[in-house]
C-alpha positions in Angstrom: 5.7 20.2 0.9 2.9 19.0 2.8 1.7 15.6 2.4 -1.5 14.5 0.1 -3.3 11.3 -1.1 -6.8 10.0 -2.0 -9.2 9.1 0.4 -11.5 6.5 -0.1 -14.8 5.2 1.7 -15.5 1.7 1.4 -18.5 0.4 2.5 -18.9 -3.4 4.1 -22.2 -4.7 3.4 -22.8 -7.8 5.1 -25.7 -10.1 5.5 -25.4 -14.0 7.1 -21.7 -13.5 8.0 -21.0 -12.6 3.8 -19.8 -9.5 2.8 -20.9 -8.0 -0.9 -18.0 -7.7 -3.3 -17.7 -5.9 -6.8 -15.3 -7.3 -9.4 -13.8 -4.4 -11.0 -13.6 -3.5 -15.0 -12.5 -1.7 -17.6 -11.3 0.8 -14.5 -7.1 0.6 -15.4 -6.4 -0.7 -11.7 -7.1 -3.8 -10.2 -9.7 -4.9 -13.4 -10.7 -8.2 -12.7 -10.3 -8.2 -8.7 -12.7 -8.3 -6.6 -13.1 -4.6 -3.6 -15.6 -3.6 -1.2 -17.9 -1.0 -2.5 -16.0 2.4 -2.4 -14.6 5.5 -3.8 -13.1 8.9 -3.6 -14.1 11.6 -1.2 -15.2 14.6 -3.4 -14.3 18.0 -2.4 -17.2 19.9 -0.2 -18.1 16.4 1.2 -17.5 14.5 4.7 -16.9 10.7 4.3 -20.3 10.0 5.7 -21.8 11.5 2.3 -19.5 10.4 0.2 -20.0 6.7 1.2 -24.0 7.4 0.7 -23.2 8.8 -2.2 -20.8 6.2 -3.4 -23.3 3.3 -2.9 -26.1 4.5 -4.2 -24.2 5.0 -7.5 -22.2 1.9 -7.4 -25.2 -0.6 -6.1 -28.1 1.2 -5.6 -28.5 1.1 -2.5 -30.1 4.2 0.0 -27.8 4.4 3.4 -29.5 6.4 6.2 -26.9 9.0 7.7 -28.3 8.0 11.4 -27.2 4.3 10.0 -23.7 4.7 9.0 -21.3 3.3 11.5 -17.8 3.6 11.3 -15.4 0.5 11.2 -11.9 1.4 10.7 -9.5 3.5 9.1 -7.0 2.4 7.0 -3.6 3.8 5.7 -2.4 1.5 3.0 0.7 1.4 1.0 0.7 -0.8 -2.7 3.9 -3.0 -2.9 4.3 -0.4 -6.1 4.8 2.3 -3.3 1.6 4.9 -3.4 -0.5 4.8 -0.7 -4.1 6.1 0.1 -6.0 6.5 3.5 -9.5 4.5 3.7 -12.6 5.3 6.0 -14.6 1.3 6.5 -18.2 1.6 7.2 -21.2 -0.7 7.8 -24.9 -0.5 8.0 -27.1 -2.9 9.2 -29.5 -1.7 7.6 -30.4 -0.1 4.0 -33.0 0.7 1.4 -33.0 -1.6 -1.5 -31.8 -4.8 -2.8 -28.0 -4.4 -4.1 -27.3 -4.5 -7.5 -24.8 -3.2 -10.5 -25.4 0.4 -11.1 -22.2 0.8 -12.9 -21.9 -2.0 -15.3 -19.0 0.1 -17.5 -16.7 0.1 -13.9 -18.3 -3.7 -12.7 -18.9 -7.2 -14.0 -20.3 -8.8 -11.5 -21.4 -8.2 -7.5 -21.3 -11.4 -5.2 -21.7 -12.4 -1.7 -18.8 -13.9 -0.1 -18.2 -15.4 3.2 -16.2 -12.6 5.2 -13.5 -15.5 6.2 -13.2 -16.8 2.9 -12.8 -13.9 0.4 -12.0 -14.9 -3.2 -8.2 -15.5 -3.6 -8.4 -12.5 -6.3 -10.0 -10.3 -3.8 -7.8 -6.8 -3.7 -5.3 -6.7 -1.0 -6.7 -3.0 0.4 -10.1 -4.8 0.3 -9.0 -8.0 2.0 -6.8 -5.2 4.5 -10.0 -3.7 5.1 -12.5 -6.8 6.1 -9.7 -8.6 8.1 -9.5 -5.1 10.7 -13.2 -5.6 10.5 -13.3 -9.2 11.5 -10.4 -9.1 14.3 -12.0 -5.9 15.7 -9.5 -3.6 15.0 -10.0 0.4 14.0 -6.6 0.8 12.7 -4.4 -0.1 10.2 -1.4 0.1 8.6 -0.9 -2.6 6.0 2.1 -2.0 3.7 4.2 0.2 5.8 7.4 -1.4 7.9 6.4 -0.4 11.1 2.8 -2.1 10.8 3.9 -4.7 12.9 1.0 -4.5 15.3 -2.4 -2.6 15.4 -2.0 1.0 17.2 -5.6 0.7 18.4 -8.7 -1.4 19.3 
């Protein structure tokens, strides 16, 4: 049987050495914790639309396709066992000031200092911004063998 799982796009947002974090709600996984902002790739779509897509509905944002860079990839398995593979992307720049479009899925979005995430920061998330800040395009957080980055 061949092998399947979500695949998300996060997007890092960072301004002054902070990186913008949503604290998730009433979503059934990881309420109350804080991610990057991200979601699921629709079908039809590459990951470079679905993280414009994904960020204008989560913070209102408008991402230029020329602007999109790609940071790292990311296959991560949960201590609970499922795992999902993650596209990380930054912009430097972007339409808009960011704010809560999806109040029902979001309490609050804050600022953060990208080497001193909130202690209730989501471990994929904090996976995610520590390949970002040791310069690294590949991870595999959660799996035994991730005992060293495959590539740079």
């Amino acid at each position: 049987m061949p092998y399947t799982t979500v695949i998300d796009v996060l997007l890092l947002l960072s301004r002054d050495d902070r990186v913008l974090l949503a604290r998730r709600h009433n979503t059934g996984y990881a309420d109350g914790q804080w991610n990057l902002p991200s979601g699921k790739l629709e079908d039809g779509e590459d990951v470079v639309d679905a993280i414009i897509r994904e960020t204008h509905e989560e913070i209102g944002i408008e991402l230029d396709r020329d602007e999109v860079r790609f940071v790292s990839s990311i296959h991560y398995k949960a201590p609970e066992g499922h795992s999902r593979i993650g596209f990380v992307f930054t912009v430097e720049r972007w339409n808009g000031e960011p704010a809560n479009r999806e109040p029902d899925k979001c309490s609050a979005l804050g600022w953060f200092p990208l080497d001193q995430l909130p202690t209730d920061t989501v471990p994929y998330t904090a996976a995610c911004v520590e390949l970002f800040q040791r310069g690294e395009h590949f991870g595999l957080p959660g799996w035994e063998a991730a005992t060293r980055p495959l590539m740079k």
